[in-house]
N, C-alpha and C positions, 0 to 999 in steps of 0.2 A: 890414901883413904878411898873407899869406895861409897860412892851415894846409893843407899837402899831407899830408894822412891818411888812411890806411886802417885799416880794422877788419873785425874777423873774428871769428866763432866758434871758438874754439880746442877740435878733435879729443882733442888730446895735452897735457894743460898741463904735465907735469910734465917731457918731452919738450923742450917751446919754454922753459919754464925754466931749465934744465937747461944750452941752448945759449945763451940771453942769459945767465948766468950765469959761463959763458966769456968775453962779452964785454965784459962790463961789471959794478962791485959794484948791488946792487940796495941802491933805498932805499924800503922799507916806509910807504906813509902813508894816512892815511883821509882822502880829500873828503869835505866835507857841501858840498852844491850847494845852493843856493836859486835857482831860474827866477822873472824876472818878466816879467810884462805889462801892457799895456792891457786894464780893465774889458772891453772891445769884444773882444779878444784880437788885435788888429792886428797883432802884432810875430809871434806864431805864424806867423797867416795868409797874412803877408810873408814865412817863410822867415829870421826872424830872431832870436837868442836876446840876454837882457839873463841876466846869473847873477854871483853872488859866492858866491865859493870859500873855505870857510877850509878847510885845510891841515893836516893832525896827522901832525908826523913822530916819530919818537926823542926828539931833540933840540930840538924847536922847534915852533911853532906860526905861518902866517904864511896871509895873507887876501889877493885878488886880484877886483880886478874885471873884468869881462868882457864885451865887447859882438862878436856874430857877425852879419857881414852875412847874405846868403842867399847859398845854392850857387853855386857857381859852375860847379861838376863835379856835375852830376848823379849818376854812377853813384859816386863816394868820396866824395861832399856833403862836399865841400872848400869851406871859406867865408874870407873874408877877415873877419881877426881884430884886436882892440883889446883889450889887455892892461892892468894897471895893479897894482900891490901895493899894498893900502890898510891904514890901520894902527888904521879902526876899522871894522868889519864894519858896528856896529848904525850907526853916525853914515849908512853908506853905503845901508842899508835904510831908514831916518827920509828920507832925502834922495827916496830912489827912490818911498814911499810917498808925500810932499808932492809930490811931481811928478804923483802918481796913477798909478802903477804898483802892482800887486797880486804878491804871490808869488803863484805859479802851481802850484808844483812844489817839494817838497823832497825829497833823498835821499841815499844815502851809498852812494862808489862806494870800495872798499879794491883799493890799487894798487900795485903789485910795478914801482917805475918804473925803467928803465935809459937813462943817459944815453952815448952811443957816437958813435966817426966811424965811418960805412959808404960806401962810393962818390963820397966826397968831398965828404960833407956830414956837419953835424949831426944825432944820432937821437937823438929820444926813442920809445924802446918801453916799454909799458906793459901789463902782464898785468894784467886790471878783472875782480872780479867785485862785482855787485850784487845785494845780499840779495834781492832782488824779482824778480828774474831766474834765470834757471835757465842754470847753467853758466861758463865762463870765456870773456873776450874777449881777443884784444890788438890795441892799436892804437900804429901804428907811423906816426910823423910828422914833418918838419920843415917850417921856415920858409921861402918864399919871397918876397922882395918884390911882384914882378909876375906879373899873371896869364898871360904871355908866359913864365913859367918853372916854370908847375906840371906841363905834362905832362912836363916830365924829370925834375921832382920824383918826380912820382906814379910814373912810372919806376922809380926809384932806389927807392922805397917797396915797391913792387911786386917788385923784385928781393930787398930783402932777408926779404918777409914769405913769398917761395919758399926762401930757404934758410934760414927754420924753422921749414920744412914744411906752412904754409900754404897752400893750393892754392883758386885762384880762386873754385871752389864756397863754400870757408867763408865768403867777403869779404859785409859786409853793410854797409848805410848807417842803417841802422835808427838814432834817436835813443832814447838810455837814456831820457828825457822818456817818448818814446811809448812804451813796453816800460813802462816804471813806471806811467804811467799805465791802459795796459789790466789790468794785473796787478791795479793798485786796484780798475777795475770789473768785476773777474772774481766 
């Protein structure tokens, strides 16, 4: 699968809440992200992330693992993506470490997620912000199989992150990884 996503700086969060709020019930949860690499850091260098997610909603608590190729879309660093729900976080960190992967990065991203159909597809919109980071994002995205079907994606993405109220200016590719990480060497 391929992630058609964009993100942005959100001007108005209370604004772009307000309208996905219309659109969809929101469900409040906290990621704790953990990024791994290679000792060497190859997988960065490559454009490519390894991460497990656990999950803190209301009601429940659930863990995923995650492997992103590199870009494919330079300008929306839209990557092709490998998902997995894993039902023991540490077994799956013990696994990653005997292979010689290193965490790299840990953080916690708190998300205001809304699931919606917009222009004939699946949406997940997500208002992020991270303690490390100054200010609110949201990132609006769905799935595509082939990379023959992301710029209508990214289209369709693009359309709905205009009606609310996002304008091109705000759109950034920036990885939370790197923003977290300068922020630590600040």
């Amino acid at each position: 699968m391929i992630e058609a996503e964009l993100k942005a700086r959100v001007r108005d969060p209370e604004s772009v809440m307000g309208q996905l709020d219309r659109r969809a019930r929101a469900i409040v949860e906290l990621y704790r992200d953990t990024y791994y690499d290679a000792p060497s850091g190859d997988l960065v260098a490559q454009d490519r992330e390894l991460r497990v997610r656990t999950i803190q909603g209301e009601a429940s608590t659930r863990s995923v693992f995650t492997y992103k190729g590199a870009r494919i879309d330079e300008a929306s660093g839209s990557k092709p993506e490998h998902e997995t729900r894993v039902d023991d976080p540490e077994a799956v960190d013990a696994i990653l470490r005997e292979l010689g992967f290193v965490p790299v990065t840990e953080f916690q991203k708190h998300c205001r997620n809304y699931n919606f159909s917009a222009h004939g597809r699946r949406v997940l919109a997500t208002l992020v912000q991270v303690p490390e980071i100054e200010g609110t994002f949201l990132e609006v995205e769905t799935l595509v199989r082939e990379e023959g079907e992301l710029l209508a994606a990214l289209n369709d993405v693009r359309m709905i992150m205009t009606e609310l109220g996002i304008h091109e200016g705000d759109l950034t590719a920036e990885l939370y990884t790197d923003a977290v990480a300068a922020y630590r060497a600040s």
